[in-house]
C-alpha positions in Angstrom: 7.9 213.4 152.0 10.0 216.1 150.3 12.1 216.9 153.1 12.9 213.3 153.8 13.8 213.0 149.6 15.7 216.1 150.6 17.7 215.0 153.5 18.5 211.3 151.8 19.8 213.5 148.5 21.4 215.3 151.1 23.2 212.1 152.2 24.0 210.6 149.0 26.0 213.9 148.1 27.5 213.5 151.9 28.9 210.1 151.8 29.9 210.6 147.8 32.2 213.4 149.0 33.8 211.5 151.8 34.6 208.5 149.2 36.1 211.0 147.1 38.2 212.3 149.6 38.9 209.3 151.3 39.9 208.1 147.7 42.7 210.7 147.6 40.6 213.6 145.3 42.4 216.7 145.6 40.1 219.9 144.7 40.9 222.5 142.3 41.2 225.2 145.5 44.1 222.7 146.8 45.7 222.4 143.5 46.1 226.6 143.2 47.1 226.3 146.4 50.3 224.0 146.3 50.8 225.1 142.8 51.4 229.0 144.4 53.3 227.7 147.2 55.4 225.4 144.6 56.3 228.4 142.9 57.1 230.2 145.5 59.9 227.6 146.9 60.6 227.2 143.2 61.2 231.0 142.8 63.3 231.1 146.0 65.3 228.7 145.0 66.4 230.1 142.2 66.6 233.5 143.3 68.7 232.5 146.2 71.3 231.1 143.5 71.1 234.5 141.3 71.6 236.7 144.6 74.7 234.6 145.5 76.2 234.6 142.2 75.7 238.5 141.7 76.8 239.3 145.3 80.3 237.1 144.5 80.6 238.2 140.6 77.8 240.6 139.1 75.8 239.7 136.1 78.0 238.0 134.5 78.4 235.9 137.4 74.7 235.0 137.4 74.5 234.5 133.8 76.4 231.3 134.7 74.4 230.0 137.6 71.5 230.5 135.5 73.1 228.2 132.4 74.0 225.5 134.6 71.8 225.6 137.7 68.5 226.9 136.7 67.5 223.6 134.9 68.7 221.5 138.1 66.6 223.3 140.1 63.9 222.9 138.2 64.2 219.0 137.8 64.4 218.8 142.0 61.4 221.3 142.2 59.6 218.7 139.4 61.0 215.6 141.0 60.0 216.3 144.5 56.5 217.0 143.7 56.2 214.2 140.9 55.0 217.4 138.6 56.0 219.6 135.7 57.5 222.5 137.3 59.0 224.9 135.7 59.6 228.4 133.9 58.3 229.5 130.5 58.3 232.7 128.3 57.3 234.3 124.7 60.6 235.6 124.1 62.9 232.4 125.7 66.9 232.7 126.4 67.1 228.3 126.6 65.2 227.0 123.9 64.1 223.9 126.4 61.6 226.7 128.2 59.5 227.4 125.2 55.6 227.2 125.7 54.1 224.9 124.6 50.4 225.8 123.1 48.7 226.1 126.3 51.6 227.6 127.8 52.0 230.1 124.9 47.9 231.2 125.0 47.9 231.9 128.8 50.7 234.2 128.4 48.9 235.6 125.1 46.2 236.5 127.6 48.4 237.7 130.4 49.8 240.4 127.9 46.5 241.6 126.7 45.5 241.5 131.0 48.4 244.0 131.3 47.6 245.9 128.4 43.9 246.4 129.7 45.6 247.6 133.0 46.0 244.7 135.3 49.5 244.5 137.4 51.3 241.2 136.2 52.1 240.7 140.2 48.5 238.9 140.6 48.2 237.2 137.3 47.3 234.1 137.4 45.5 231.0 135.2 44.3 227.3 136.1 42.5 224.4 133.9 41.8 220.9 134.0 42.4 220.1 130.6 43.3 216.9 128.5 46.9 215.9 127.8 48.7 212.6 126.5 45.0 211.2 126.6 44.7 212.1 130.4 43.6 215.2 132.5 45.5 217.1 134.1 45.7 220.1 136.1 47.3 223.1 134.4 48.6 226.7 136.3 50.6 229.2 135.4 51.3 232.3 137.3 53.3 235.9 135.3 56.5 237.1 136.2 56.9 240.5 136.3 60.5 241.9 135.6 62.2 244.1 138.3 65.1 246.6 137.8 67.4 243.8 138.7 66.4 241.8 135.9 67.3 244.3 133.7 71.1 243.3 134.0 70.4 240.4 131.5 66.9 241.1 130.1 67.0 244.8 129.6 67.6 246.7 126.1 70.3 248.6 125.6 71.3 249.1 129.1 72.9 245.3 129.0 77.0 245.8 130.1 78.9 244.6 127.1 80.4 241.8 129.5 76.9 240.5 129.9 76.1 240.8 126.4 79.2 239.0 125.2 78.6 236.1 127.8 74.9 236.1 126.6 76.4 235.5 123.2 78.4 232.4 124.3 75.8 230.7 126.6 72.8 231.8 124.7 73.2 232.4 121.0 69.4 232.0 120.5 68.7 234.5 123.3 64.9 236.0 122.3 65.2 237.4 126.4 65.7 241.1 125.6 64.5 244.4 125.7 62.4 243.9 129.0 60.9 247.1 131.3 60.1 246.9 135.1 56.8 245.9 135.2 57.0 243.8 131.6 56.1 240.3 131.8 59.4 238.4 131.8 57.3 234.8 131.7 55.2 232.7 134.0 55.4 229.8 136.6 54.3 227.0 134.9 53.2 223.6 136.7 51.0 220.3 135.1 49.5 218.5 138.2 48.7 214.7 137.0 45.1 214.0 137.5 44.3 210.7 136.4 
């Protein structure tokens, strides 16, 4: 008697699944999974436009691909996928890439992970949470800064060029003082649930 109960449970659980995935359901596993492989097309993207624009005209160069094509690619990366994608810090050069208060506690916690030793290259975090009244599926995913980065990000080892064209693009520019291995940002993508 209890191993036939067993075996219809069994079922029920069965044929439930296959209506949720027949119904479309996407698990959490796939989610992190096209959200890292987002990010990664996202990321070469963008780093394909910096490593052009420093090969033809250093720093300074890049500092304008990045003012008027880093948001652009962006809004393809978001449109094709019908998703927030995008880039996010706690010390932002464009004012339109400030976390919001999610955003801004993950990378609260990333710091204190990299404080208590962990490497920023494997950081990441994922939550269904509740936004606009709806769930949704929230990643994020650090960026650590390289010695390249440094060029725009870094202290006082910025070329006055690049600090005077940081100055005219950016006058708000928080996006300073960086060290290889700092956390420059995260990755950031919202995955519409419901």
């Amino acid at each position: 008697m209890k191993r036939s109960s067993l075996m219809f449970t069994s079922g029920l659980l069965l044929a439930a699944m296959s209506i949720t995935f027949a119904a479309g359901e996407t698990s959490i596993d796939d989610r992190v999974t096209m959200s890292r492989q987002t990010a990664k097309q996202f990321m070469q993207s963008l780093k394909g436009e910096l490593q052009a624009a420093m090969k033809a005209g250093g720093p300074v160069n890049a500092l304008g691909v990045c003012h008027t094509k880093a948001m652009v690619i962006t809004q393809q990366h978001s449109d094709a996928k019908g998703w927030r994608v995008a880039r996010t810090s706690l010390k932002t050069r464009n004012p339109a890439n400030a976390p919001d208060a999610w955003e801004r506690s993950v990378l609260e916690k990333f710091d204190a992970r990299k404080k208590a030793g962990e490497a920023p290259q494997t950081m990441e975090h994922h939550a269904v949470v509740e936004q606009g009244g709806k769930k949704v599926f929230r990643w994020m995913k650090a960026i650590p800064t390289q010695a390249v980065c440094l060029n725009c990000h870094g202290g006082d080892s910025v070329a006055p060029a690049v600090e005077a064209k940081l100055k005219q693009l950016y006058p708000t520019d928080q996006a300073r003082g960086y060290a290889v291995g700092d956390i420059r940002g995260a990755f950031t993508i919202t995955q519409p649930i419901d």
